[in-house]
C-alpha positions in Angstrom: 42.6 36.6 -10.4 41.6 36.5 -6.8 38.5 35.6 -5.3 36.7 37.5 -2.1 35.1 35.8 0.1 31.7 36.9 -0.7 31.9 35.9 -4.3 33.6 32.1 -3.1 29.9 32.1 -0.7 27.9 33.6 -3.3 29.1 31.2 -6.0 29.2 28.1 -3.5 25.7 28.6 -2.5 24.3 28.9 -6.3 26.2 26.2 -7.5 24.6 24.2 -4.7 21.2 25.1 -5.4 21.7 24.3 -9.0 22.7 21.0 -8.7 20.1 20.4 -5.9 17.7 21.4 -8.6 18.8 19.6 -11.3 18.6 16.4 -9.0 15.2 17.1 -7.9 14.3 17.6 -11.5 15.7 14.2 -12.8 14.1 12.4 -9.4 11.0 14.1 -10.9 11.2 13.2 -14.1 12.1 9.4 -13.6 9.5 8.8 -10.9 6.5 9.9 -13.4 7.7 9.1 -16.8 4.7 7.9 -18.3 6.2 4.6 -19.5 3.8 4.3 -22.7 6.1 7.5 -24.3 9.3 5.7 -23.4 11.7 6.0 -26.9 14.9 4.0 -26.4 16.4 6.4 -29.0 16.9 9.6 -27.1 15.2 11.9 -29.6 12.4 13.0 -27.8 12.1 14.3 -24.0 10.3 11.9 -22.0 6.5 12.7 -21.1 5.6 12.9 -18.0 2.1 11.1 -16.1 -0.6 13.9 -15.3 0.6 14.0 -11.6 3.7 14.6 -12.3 2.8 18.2 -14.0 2.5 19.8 -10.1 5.0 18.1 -8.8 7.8 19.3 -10.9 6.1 23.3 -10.7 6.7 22.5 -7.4 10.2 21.7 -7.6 10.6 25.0 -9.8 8.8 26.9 -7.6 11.1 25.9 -4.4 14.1 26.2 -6.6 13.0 29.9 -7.0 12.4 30.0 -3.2 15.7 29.0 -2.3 17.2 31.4 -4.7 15.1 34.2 -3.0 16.1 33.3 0.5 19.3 32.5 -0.1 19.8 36.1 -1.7 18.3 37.6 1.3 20.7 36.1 3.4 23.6 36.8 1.2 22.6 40.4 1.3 22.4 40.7 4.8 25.5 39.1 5.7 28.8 40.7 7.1 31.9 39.8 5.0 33.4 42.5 5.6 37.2 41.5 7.3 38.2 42.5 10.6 
């Protein structure tokens, strides 16, 4: 199976912003666990403090924002070969 160039960029670029998600999501998560809710036994999801709440729709809501530019620019860009 070959790969295009366009599909290497696209997939390149959303791996990327997955993993920069997922890593902004666990920073999130570990800076406002609400250490009260801690269980040592991995059955529940830790909670997180009341300020953490906007800070991780934030990180949701730039994820989303990169995914919109970064589809803008993947649509506007030349990869056709010349």
């Amino acid at each position: 199976m070959e790969i295009d160039r366009k599909f290497a960029v696209e997939l390149g670029i959303s791996a990327a912003s997955v993993v920069l998600f997922v890593g902004a999501a666990y920073v999130v998560s570990s800076s406002y666990a609400d250490p009260g809710n801690v269980t040592d036994n991995g059955s529940a999801a830790p909670v997180l403090q009341p300020g953490g709440g906007p800070v991780m729709v934030g990180v949701i809501g730039l994820f989303v924002l990169i995914m919109a530019v970064a589809g803008l620019i993947l649509y506007r860009a030349d990869f056709d070969d010349a």
